[in-house]
LOLO-156228 format. One line per 8 residues: number of its first residue (from 1); their letters; for each residue y, z, x of C-alpha. Coordinates in Angstrom, 3 decimals. Each point is the difference from the previous one (the first is absolute). Example, Ala and Ser with C-alpha at 12.3 -4.5 7.8 and 13.67 -1.06 7.14 Angstrom:
REM LOLO-156228
1	AS	-4.500:7.800:12.300; 3.440:-0.660:1.370;
REM end
This chain:
REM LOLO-156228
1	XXXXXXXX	0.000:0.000:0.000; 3.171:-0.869:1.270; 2.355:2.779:0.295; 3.834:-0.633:-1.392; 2.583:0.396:2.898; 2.099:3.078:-0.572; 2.924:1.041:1.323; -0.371:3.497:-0.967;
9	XXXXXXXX	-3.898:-0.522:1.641; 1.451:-1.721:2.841; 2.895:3.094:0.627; -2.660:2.634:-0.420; -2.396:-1.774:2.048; 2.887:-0.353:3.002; 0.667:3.653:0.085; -3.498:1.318:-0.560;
17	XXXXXXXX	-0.678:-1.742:3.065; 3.075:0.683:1.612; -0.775:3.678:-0.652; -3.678:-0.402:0.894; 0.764:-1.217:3.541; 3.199:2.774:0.452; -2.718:2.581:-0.634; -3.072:-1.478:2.066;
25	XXXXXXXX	2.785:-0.823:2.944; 1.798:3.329:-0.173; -3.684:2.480:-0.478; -1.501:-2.642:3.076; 3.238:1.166:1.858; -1.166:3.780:-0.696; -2.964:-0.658:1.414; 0.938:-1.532:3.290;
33	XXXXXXXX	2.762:2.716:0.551; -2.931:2.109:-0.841; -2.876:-0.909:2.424; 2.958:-0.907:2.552; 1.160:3.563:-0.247; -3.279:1.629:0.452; -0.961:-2.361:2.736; 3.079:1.232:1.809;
41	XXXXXXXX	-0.612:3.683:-0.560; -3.494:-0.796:1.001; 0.927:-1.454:3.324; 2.994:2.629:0.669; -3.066:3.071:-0.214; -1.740:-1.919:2.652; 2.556:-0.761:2.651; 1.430:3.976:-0.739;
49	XXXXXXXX	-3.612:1.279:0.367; -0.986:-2.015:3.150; 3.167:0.638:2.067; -0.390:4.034:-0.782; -3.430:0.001:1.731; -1.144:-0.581:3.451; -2.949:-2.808:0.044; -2.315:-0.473:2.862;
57	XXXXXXXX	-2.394:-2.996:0.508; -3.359:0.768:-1.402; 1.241:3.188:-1.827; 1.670:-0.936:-3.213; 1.781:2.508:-2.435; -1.217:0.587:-2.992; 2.798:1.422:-3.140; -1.981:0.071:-3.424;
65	XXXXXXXX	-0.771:-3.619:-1.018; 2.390:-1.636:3.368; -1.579:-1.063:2.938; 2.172:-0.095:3.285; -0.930:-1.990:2.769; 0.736:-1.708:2.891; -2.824:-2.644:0.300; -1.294:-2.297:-2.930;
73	XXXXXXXX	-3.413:1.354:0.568; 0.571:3.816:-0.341; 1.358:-0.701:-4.132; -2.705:0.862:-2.488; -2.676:-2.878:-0.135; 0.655:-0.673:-3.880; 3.878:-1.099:1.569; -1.637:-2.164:2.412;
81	XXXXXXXX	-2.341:-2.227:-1.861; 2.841:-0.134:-2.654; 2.899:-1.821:2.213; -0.120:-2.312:2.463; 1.959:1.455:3.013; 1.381:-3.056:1.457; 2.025:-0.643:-3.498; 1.957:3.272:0.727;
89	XXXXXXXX	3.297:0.143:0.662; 2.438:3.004:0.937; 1.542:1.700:-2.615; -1.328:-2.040:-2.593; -2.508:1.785:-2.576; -3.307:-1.509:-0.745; -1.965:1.420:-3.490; -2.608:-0.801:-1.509;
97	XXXXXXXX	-0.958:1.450:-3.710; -3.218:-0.540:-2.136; 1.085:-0.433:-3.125; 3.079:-1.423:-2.254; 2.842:2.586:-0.064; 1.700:-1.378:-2.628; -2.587:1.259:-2.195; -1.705:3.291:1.303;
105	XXXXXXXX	0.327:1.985:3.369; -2.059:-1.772:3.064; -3.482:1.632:0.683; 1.096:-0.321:3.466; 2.618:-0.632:2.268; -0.072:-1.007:3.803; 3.378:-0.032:1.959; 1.098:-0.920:3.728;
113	XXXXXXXX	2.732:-0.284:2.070; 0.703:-1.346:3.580; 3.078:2.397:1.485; 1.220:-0.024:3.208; 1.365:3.512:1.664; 0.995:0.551:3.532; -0.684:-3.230:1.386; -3.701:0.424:-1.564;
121	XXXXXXXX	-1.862:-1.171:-3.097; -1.275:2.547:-2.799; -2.408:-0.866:-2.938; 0.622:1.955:-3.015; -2.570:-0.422:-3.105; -0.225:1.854:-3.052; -2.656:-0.194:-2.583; -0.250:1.070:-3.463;
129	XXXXXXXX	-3.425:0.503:-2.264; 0.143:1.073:-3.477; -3.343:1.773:0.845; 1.254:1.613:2.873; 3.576:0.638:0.262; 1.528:2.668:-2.609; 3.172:-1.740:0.914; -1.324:-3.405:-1.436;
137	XXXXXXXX	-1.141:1.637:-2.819; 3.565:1.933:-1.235; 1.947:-2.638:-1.872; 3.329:0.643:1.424; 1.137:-3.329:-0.838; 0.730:-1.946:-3.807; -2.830:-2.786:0.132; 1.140:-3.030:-0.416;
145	XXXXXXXX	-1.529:-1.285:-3.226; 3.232:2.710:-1.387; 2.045:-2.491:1.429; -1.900:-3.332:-1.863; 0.328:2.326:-3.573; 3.620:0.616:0.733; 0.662:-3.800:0.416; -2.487:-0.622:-2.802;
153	XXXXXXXX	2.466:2.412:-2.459; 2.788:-1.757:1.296; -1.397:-3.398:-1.322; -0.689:1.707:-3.262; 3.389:1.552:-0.190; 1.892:-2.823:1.192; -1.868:-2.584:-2.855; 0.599:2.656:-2.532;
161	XXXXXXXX	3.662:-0.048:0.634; 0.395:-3.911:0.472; -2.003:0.058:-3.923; 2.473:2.586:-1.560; 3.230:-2.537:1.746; -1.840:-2.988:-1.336; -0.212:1.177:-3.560; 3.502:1.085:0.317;
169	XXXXXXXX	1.083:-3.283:0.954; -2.439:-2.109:-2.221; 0.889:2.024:-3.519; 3.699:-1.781:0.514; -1.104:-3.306:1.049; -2.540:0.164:-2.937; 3.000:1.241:-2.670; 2.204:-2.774:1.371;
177	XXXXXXXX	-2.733:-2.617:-0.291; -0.700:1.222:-3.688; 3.746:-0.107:-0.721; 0.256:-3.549:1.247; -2.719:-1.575:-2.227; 1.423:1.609:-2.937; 3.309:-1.426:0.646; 1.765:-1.654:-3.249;
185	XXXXXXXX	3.509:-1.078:-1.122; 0.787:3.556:-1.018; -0.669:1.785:3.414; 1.084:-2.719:2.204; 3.883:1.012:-1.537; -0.762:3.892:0.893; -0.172:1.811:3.265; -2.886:0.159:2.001;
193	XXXXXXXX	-2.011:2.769:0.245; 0.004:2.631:2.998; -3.533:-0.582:2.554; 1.072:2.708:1.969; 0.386:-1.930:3.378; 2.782:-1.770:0.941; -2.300:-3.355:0.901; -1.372:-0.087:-3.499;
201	XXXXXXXX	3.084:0.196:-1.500; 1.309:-2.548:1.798; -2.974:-2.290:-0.840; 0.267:0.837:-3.840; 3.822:-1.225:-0.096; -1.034:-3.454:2.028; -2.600:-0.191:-2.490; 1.917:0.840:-3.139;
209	XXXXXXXX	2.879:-2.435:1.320; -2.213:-3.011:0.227; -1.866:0.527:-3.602; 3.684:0.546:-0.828; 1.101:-3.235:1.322; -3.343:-1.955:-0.949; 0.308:1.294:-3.317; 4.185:-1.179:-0.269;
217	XXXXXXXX	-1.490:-2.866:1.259; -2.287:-0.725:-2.870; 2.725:0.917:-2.654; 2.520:-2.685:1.259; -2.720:-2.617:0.243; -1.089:1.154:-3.664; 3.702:-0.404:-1.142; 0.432:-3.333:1.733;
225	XXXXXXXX	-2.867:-1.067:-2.182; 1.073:1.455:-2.970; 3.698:-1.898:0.701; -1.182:-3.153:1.290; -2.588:-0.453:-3.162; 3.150:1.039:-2.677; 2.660:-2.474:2.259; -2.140:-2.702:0.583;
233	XXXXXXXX	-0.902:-0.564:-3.929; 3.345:-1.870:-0.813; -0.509:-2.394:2.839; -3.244:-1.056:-0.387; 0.293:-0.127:-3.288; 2.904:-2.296:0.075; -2.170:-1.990:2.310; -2.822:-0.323:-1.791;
241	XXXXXXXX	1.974:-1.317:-3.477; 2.028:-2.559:2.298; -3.098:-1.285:1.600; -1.963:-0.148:-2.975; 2.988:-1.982:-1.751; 0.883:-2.455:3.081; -4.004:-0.840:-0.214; 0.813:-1.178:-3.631;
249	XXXXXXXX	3.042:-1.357:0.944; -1.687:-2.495:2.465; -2.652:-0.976:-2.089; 2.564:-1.043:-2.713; 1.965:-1.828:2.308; 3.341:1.797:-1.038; 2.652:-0.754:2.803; 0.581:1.148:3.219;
257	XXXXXXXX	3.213:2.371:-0.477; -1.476:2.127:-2.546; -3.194:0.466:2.293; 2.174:0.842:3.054; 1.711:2.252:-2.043; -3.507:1.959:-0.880; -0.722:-0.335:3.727; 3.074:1.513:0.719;
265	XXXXXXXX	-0.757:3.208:-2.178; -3.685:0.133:2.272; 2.387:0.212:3.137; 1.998:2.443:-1.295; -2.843:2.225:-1.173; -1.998:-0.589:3.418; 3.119:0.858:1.893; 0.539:3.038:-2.286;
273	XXXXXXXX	-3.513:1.456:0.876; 0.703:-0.063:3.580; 3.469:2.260:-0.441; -1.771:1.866:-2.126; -2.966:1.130:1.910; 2.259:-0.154:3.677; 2.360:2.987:-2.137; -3.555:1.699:-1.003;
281	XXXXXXXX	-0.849:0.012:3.694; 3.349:0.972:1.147; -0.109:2.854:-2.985; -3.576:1.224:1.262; 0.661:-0.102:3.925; 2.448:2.253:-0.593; 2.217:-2.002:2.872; 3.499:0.735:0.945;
289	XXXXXXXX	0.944:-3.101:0.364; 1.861:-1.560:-2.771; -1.294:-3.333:-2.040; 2.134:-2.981:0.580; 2.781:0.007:-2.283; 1.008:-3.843:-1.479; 2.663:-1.112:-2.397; -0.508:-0.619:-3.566;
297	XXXXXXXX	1.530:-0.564:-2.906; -1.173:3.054:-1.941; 0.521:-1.448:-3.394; -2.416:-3.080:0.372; -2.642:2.419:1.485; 0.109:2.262:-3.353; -0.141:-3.145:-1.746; -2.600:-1.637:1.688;
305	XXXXXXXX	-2.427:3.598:-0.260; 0.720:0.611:-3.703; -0.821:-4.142:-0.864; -3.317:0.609:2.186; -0.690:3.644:-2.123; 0.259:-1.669:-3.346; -3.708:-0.637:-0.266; 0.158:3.597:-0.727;
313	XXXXXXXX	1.690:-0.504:-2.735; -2.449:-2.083:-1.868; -1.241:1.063:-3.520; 3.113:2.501:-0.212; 3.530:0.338:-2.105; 2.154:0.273:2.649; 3.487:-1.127:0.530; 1.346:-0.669:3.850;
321	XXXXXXXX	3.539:-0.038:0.629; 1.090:-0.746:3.905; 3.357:0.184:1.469; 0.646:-0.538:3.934; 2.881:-1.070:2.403; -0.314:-1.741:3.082; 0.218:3.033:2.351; -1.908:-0.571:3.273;
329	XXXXXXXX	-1.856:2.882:1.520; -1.521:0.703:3.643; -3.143:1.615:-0.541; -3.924:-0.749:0.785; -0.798:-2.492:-2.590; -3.388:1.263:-0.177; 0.978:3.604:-0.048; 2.551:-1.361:-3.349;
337	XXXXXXXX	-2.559:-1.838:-1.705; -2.337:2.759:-0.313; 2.420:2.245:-1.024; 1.200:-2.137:-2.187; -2.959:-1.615:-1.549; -1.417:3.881:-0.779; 3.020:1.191:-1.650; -0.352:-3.354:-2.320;
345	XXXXXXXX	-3.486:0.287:-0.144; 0.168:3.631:-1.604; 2.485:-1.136:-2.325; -2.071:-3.151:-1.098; -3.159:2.002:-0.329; 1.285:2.910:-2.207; 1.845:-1.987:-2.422; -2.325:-1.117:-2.776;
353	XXXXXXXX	2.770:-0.520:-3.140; 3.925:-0.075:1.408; 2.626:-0.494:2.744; 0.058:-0.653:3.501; 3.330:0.017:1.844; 0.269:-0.850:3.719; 3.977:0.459:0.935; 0.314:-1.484:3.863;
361	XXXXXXXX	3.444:0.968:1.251; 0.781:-0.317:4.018; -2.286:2.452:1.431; -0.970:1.570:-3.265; -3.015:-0.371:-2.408; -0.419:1.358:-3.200; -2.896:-0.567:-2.184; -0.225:1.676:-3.551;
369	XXXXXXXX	-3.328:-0.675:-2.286; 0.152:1.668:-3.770; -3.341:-0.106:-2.348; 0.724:-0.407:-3.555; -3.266:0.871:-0.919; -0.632:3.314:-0.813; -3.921:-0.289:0.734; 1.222:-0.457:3.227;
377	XXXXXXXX	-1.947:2.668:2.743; 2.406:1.581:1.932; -1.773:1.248:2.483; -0.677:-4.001:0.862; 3.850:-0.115:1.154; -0.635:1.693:2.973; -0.252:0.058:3.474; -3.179:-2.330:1.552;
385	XXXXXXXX	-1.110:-0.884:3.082; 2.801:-2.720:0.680; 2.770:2.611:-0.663; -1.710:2.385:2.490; 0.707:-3.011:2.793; 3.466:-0.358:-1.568; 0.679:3.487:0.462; -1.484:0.211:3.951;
393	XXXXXXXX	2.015:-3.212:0.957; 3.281:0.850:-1.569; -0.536:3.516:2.076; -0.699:-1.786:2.984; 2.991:-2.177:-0.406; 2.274:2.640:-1.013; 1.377:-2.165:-3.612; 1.315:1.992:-2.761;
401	XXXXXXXX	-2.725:0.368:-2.345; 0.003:0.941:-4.067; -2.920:0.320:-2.339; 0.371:1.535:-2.962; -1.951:-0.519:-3.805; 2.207:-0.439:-3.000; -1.571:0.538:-3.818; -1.811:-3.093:0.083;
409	XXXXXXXX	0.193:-1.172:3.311; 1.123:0.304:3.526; 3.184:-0.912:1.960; -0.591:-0.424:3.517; 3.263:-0.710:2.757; -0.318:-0.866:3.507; 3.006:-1.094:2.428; -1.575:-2.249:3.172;
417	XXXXX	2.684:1.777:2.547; -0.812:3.015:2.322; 1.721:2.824:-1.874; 0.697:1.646:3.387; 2.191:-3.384:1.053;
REM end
């Protein structure tokens, strides 16, 4: 089975091993110092025990378990057949232990050293028996399996920690990755939680910023869809009918002028589409930079939308009544036109049985619509999707901006000049 890389796994495994070789290197330490310091006491008894006696060939000195001599052949026989004499050098100690000290105290030990004193060369040997020495026998020493359980409870101790820091650590990182997959609308506008470290934190507001900008994202693409589907209508629309009619109009042969004239319309209405969805864009970017202002003559525009918008108008009893001027204007055509064309729209759409009064005057527009009917709903006169985009781009142009419902109607004003100018 494979096994899932972790990086909690991976951290713990770092520092268990970290720890592992701290302890093994630090208690292997310990037990050099220790068999280097009791090699060195061993050595120092010698040398102070064979300069305090005087040593004669043949006649060697004898204190407890040490042997002083001054020829290889007068140490104890055991010494002898246990070292090789020629491998000897002065001052160094030679031992020689049957057994693994680590574990359990040696059943024996054999020691020699090679001093010289006064110009002349001393053997000193010592040996020690469990059997035979009391000495050997009297554990004066810790053995040095103590030291192996020490380390061992270090290990233990040391993991035990590095758990209870791990679970402190992972509880956090599991509440933050819990909070994160139940992320919604609701709690990406609220603060984020506190995950007690300063890292997590961190990581919860990079996270919460990018659902947060994924998510604004999302809405403006939505809205561009919802604006571009309601805009486009007209357009295509008006497409569609002049196509369909220039077809007939070719295959009845009728003359050339009135078919350039339908053609005309299709330019219009393809040209339309591309302000149209170039001021979406603009509207959903969100850019600072301004859309190319052009001049027009505002009156024809109005015109123009509200002949285009009288499909609308079908099947109803309404009465239109236009007035315009020939003021010229300086705004983004496209931005105009949909502006225009909703405010229209609305009016068109929510009169079933009455008046519709568009007043054009310089950089004002005025449009009234009255019901007569009294089955009339309303609630219908109200304020749709294309009004919503009216409302943004007049905001985002800074125009004076009035909508207000009358008894059986609505009056709407809007003046096409920055209010602030």
């Amino acid at each position: 089975m494979k096994i899932r890389t972790s990086l909690r796994l991976y951290v713990v495994a770092a520092m268990l091993l970290s720890g592992a070789v701290v302890v093994l290197g630090m208690s292997g330490l310990a037990i050099s110092y220790f068999f280097y310091g009791l090699d060195t006491a061993t050595i120092g008894n010698m040398r102070s025990k064979a300069y305090e006696v005087e040593v004669s060939d043949g006649q060697p000195v004898k204190l407890h378990d040490m042997t002083i001599a001054t020829r290889w052949q007068d140490l104890p026989e055991s010494i002898r057949n246990s070292f090789d004499r020629n491998e000897l050098e002065i001052g160094q100690l030679e031992k020689q232990l049957d057994g693994i000290p680590l574990l359990q105290r040696p059943k024996r030990a054999r020691f020699v050293v090679k001093l010289s004193h006064g110009g002349k060369v001393r053997f000193v040997s010592t040996e020690y028996n469990e059997l035979q020495s009391e000495d050997f026998k009297t554990d004066h020493s810790p053995q040095f399996r103590y030291i192996l359980f020490i380390g061992l409870g270090a290990m233990i101790l040391f993991g035990a920690v590095l758990a209870i820091l791990i679970r402190r650590v992972s509880l956090p990182v599991h509440r933050l990755r819990d909070w994160a997959k139940q992320l919604d609308k609701k709690q990406l506008g609220e603060p984020a939680p506190d995950f007690n470290y300063i890292e997590l934190n961190t990581l919860a507001e990079i996270i919460q910023s990018s659902l947060s900008s994924v998510q604004e994202s999302l809405a403006r693409e939505e809205r561009f869809l919802g604006y571009a589907s309601h805009e486009l209508r007209t357009p295509i629309a008006v497409t569609r009918s002049n196509t369909e009619l220039l077809q007939k109009m070719i295959e009845r042969g009728i003359k050339s002028e009135k078919q350039l004239e339908v053609l005309n319309r299709i330019h219009r209405a393809s040209f339309t589409m591309t302000d149209l969805t170039e001021t979406l864009l603009w509207l959903n970017r969100q850019e600072s930079k301004a859309l190319l202002a052009e001049s027009i003559v505002f009156g024809d525009l109005v015109e123009q939308i509200q002949s285009e918008l009288r499909y609308l108008l079908e099947g109803k009893t309404v009465q239109v009544e236009l007035s315009r001027d020939t003021t010229v204007l300086d705004i983004p055509k496209g931005l105009g036109r949909i502006v225009i064309s909703n405010l229209i729209r609305n009016a068109f759409q929510h009169t079933y049985d009455g008046n519709v009064v568009i007043e054009q005057n310089a950089h004002r527009l005025i449009i009234t619509n009255t019901n007569e009917s009294d089955a009339t709903n309303q609630i219908d006169l109200g304020f749709g999707l294309g009004l919503e985009l009216t409302d943004r781009l007049v905001k985002q142009c800074g125009w004076f901006y009035q909508n207000e419902p009358l008894e059986n109607g609505r009056r709407v004003e809007i003046h096409f000049v920055n209010e602030s100018d």
